[in-house]
C-alpha positions in Angstrom: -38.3 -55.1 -25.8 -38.8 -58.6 -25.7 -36.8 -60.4 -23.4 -34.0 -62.6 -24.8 -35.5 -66.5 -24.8 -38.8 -65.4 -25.6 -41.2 -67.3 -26.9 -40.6 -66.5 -31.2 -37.2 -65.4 -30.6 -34.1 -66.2 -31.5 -31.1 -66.2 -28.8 -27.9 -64.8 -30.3 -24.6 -67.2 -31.0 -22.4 -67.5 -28.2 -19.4 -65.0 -28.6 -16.6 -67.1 -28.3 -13.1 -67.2 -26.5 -10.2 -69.4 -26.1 -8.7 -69.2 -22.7 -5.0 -71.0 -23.9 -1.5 -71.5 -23.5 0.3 -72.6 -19.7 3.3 -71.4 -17.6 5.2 -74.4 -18.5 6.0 -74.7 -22.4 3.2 -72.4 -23.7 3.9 -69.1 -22.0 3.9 -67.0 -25.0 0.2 -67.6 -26.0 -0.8 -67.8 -21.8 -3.9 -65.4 -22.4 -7.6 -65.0 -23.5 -8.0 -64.8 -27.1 -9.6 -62.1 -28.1 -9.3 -60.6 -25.0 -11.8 -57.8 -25.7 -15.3 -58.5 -27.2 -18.4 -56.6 -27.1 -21.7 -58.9 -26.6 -25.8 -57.7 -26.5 -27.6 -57.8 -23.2 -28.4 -61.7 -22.7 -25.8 -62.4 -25.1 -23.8 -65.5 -23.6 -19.9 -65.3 -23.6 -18.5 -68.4 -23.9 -14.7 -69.4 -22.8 -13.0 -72.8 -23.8 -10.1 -73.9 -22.2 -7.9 -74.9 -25.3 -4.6 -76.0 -23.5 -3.9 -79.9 -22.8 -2.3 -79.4 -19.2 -3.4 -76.8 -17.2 -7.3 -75.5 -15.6 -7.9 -71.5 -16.5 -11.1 -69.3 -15.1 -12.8 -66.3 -16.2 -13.4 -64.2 -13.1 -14.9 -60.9 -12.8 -12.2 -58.2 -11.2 -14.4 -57.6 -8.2 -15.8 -61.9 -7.8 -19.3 -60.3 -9.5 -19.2 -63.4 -11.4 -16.5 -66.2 -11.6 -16.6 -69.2 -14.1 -14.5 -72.7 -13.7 -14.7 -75.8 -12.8 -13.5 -78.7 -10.5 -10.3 -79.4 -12.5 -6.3 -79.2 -11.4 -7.0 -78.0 -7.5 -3.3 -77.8 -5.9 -2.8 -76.4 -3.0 -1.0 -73.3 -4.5 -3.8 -73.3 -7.1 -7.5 -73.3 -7.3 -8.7 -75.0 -9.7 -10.7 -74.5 -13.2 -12.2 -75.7 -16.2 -10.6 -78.7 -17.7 -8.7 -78.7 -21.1 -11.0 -78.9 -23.9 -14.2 -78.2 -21.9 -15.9 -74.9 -21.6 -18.0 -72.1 -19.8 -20.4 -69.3 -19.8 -22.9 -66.4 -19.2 -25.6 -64.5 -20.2 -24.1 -61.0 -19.7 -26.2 -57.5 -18.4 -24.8 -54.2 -19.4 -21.5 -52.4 -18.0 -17.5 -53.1 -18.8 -16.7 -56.5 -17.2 -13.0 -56.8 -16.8 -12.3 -60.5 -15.7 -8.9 -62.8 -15.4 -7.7 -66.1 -14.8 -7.5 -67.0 -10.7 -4.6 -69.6 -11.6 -2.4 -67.3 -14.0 -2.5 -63.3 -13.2 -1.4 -62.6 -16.4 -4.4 -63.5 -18.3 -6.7 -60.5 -18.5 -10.0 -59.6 -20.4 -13.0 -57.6 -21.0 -16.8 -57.6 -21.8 -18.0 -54.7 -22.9 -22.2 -54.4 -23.0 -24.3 -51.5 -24.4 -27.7 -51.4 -23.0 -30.7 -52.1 -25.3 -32.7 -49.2 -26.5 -35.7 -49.2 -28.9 -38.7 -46.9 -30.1 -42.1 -46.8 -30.2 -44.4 -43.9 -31.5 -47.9 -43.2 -30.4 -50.7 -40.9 -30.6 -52.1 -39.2 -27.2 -54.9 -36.7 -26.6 -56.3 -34.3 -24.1 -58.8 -32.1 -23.4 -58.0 -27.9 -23.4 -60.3 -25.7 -22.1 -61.1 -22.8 -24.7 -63.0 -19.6 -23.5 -64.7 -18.0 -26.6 -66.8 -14.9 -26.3 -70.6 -14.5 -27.4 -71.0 -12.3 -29.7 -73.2 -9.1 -29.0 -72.8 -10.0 -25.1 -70.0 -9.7 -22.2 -70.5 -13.6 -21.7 -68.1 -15.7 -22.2 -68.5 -19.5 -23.1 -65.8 -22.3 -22.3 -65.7 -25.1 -24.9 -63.5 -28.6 -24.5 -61.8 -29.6 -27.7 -59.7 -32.6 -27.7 -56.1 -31.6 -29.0 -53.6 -34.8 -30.1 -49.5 -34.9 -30.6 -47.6 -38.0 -31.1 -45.1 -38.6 -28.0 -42.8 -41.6 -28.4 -41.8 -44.3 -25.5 -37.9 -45.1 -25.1 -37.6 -48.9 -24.0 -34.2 -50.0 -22.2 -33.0 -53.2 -21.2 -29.9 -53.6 -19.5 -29.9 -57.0 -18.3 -31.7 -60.1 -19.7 -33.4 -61.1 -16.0 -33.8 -59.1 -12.7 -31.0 -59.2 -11.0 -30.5 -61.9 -7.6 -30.5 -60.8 -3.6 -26.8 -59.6 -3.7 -26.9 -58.0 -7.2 -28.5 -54.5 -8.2 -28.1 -52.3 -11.3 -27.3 -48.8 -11.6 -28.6 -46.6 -14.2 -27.9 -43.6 -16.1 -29.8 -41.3 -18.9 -28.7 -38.0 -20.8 -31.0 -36.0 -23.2 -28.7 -34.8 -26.3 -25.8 -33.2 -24.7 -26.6 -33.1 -21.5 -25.2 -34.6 -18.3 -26.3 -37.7 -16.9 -28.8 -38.0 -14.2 -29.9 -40.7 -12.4 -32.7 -43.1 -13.9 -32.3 -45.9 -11.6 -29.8 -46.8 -8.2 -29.5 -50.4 -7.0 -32.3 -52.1 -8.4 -33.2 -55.2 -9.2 -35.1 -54.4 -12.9 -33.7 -55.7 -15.7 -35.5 -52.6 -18.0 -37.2 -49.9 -17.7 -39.3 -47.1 -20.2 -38.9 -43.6 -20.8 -43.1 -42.5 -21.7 -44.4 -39.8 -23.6 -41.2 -38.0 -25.2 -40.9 -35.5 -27.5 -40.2 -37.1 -30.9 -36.5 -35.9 -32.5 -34.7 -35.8 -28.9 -31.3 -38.2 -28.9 -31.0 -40.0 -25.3 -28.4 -41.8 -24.4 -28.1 -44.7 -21.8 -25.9 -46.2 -20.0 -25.4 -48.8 -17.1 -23.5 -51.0 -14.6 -23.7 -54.1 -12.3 -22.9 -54.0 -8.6 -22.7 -55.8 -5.7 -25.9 -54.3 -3.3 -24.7 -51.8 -0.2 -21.5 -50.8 -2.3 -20.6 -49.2 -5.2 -16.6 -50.1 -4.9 -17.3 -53.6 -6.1 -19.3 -53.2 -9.5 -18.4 -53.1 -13.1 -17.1 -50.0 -15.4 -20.3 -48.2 -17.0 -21.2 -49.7 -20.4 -20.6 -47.0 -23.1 -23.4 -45.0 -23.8 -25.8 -46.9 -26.3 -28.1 -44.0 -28.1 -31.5 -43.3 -30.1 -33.6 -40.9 -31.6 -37.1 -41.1 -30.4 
């Protein structure tokens, strides 16, 4: 998988929302619009404050990430991004459920399946073969060179390794199966699955954290899932 920036490719659009509407005379539309969205790994989210009074922010439920700006500091309030300007971040797989630090009622969510893609190849070995003479009790040992095709599962679940205070935790099933383990806090941003049997489904999933705890870390992504 290349990573997102890369020289020859293109970086997604921006998925866009408006963080709008105050407590004062706008009440009715005080949210994030949509406040659901579903965005690639290194996708960039991008919230505009479209109200004419008041700061918003976009901050992750556990502080993983928080977005605003120098605008409207009270001393009731913190403050935010200014009306009309806007914000962002490339994202990393997982459920991010954010709100607004100056108005609890605004609530949203970035949902981000991990990247998966295939690649086939041909591998061979050597097998030992034991053939009898003929017309003796001797036996003869010959090496043929035997070949299958195997194919390598590439994930990405973030667009960059991950800072000091950061890690990523990482899960993979085979068809029906449970989920076991692939990675725990690390700092990767992808990783490979070699040599598998072609025809098996896996599926992948992931989450960010904050390193030494698991209480302060995003909701696992929904399974993203291949054929290889």
């Amino acid at each position: 998988l290349a990573a997102t920036g890369s020289a020859g490719a293109q970086e997604p659009a921006p998925v866009e929302v408006r963080a709008q509407g105050n407590p004062f005379y706008d009440s009715a539309n005080l949210r994030f619009s949509p406040a659901a969205v579903t965005a690639a790994v290194g996708q960039t989210v991008r919230w505009t404050n479209t109200d004419t009074t008041v700061p918003h922010t976009a901050t992750e439920d556990h502080d993983l990430w928080d977005l605003g700006g120098s605008y409207g500091a009270t001393p009731a309030n913190p403050p935010g991004m200014a009306p009309g300007t806007s914000v962002g971040r490339r994202f990393e797989a997982g459920v991010h459920r954010y709100h607004c630090r100056i108005h609890a009622s605004m609530n949203g969510v970035v949902s981000v399946p991990v990247l998966l893609a295939t690649a086939r190849r041909r591998v061979t070995r050597l097998v030992r073969v034991p053939v009898r003479i003929p017309g003796t009790r001797r036996t003869a040992v010959f090496r043929i060179r035997v070949g299958r095709t195997v194919t390598d599962v590439a994930m990405r679940w973030a667009p960059l390794p991950s800072g000091p205070d950061r890690v990523f935790d990482v899960e993979v099933r085979r068809g029906e199966g449970p989920y076991k383990r692939y990675a725990t806090g690390t700092h990767r941003s992808s990783g490979m699955l070699i040599g598998q049997n072609p025809g098996t489904t896996f599926g992948v999933r992931a989450r960010m954290r904050a390193k030494g705890g698991e209480s302060r870390a995003t909701d696992w992504s929904a399974a993203a899932t291949i054929v290889s």
